[in-house]
N, C-alpha and C positions, 0 to 999 in steps of 0.2 A: 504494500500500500504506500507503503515511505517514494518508495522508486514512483510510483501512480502521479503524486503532487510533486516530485521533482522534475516530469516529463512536463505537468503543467506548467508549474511556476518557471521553465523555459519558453514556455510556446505562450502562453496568457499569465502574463505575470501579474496582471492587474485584475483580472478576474479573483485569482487567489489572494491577492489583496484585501478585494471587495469581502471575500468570503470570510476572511479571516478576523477584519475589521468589523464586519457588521455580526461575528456569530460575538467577539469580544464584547460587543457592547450589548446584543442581549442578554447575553452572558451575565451581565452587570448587573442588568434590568432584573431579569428573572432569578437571578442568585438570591437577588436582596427579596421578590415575592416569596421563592419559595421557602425563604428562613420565615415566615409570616406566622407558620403553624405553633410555633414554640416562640420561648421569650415574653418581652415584658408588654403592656395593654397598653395603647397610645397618650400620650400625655395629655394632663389638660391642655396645653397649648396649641395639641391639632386633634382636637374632637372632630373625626370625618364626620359628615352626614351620612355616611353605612351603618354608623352603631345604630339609630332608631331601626332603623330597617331589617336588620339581621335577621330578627325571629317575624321577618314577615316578607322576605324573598318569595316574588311570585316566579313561576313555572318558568314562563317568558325571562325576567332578569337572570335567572339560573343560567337559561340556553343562550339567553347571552355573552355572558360569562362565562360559558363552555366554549361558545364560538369564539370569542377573539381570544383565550388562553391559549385553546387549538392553532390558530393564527399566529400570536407570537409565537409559538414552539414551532412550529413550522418556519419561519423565518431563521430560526435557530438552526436549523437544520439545511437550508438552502446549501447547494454548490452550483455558483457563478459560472463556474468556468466548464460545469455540464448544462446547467438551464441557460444560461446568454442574461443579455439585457433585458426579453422578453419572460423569461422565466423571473429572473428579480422583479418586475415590475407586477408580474401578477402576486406571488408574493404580497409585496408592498401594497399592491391593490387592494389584499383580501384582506391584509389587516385592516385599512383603512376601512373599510366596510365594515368589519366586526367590531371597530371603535364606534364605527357611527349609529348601528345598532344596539350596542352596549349604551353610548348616551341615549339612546330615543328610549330604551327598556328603564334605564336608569333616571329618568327624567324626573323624579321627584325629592331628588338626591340634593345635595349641598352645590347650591348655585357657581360659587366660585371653582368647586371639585369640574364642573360641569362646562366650565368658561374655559378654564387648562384643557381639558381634551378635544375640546371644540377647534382649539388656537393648534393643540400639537398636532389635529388631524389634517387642518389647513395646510400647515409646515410641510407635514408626508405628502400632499398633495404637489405641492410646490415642488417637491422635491422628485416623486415620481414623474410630472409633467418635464422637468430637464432633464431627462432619461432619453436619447435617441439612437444610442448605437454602443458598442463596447466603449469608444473611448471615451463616451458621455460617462459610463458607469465607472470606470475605471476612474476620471476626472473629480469624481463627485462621494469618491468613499466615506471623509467626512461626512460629508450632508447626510449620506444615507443611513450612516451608522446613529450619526445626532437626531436623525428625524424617529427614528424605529425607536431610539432610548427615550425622547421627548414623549411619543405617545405612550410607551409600557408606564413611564414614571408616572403621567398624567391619569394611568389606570388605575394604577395600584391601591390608591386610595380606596376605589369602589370594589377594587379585587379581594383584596385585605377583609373588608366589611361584608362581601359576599360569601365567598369562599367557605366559611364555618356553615352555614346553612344549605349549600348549593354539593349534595357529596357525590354528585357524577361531573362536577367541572372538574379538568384533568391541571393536575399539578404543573410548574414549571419546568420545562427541561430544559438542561443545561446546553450548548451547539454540541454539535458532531464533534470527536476529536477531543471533547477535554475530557 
């Protein structure tokens, strides 16, 4: 397998980049969710608006919350330099979509929680829209990796508060490789 990515990172070196860079930062994202289960109860100073809501997750916010966790772990898992530009951008796509359905599910949630993912899903947007060929993606590693960590972090809050009530949403997976 070693010899497999050193055949790539000759031929698409900036695919493996991308891959590398964007599975690090979910990496980030989802390390920090899925340490969520254990440990200590959020301070007074960031009372989410999930804590009302826990012991009353509808069916709908659950599958939400199944679908975009499914989404970022999927992104975790992506390889650039076997799916192309078009393979990351559906990706990128799909989360964005399972953000924007997690907010419309989540709509009764803490206003400001709801303002942050709205603004990070814009960002992913912006961000997929300057996507048009390898060396767009290869060009734009930052952005992609910043845009995917902007929306997990902008989740988390709702994930965090969901998650204890929701026991078919699938945990964080860590990328491929670590």
């Amino acid at each position: 397998m070693a010899r497999h990515f050193d055949d790539v990172d000759r031929a698409r070196p900036g695919a493996v980049a991308i891959a590398r860079i964007a599975a690090a930062a979910v990496l980030a994202v989802t390390a920090v969710a899925g340490c969520t289960s254990g440990g200590s109860p959020p301070t007074a100073a960031t009372p989410s608006a999930a804590a009302p809501s826990t012991a009353t997750n509808s069916a709908a916010l659950c599958a939400a919350a199944s679908e975009f966790q499914t989404a970022a772990n999927a992104i975790a898992h992506v390889d650039a330099s076997t799916v192309g530009v078009n393979g990351v951008k559906a990706a990128l796509e799909q989360l964005g979509t399972a953000g924007a359905n997690l907010a419309t599910a989540a709509a009764d949630q803490s206003a400001p929680q709801m303002d942050d993912l709205k603004q990070a899903l814009n960002g992913l947007q912006t961000t997929i829209g300057g996507l048009a060929d390898q060396g767009s993606l290869s060009a734009k590693l930052g952005a992609i990796a910043a845009s995917v960590a902007a929306v997990e972090q902008a989740a988390k809050p709702l994930l965090d508060g969901i998650r204890p009530n929701c026991p078919s949403m699938p945990s964080a997976e860590p990328p491929a490789g670590s």
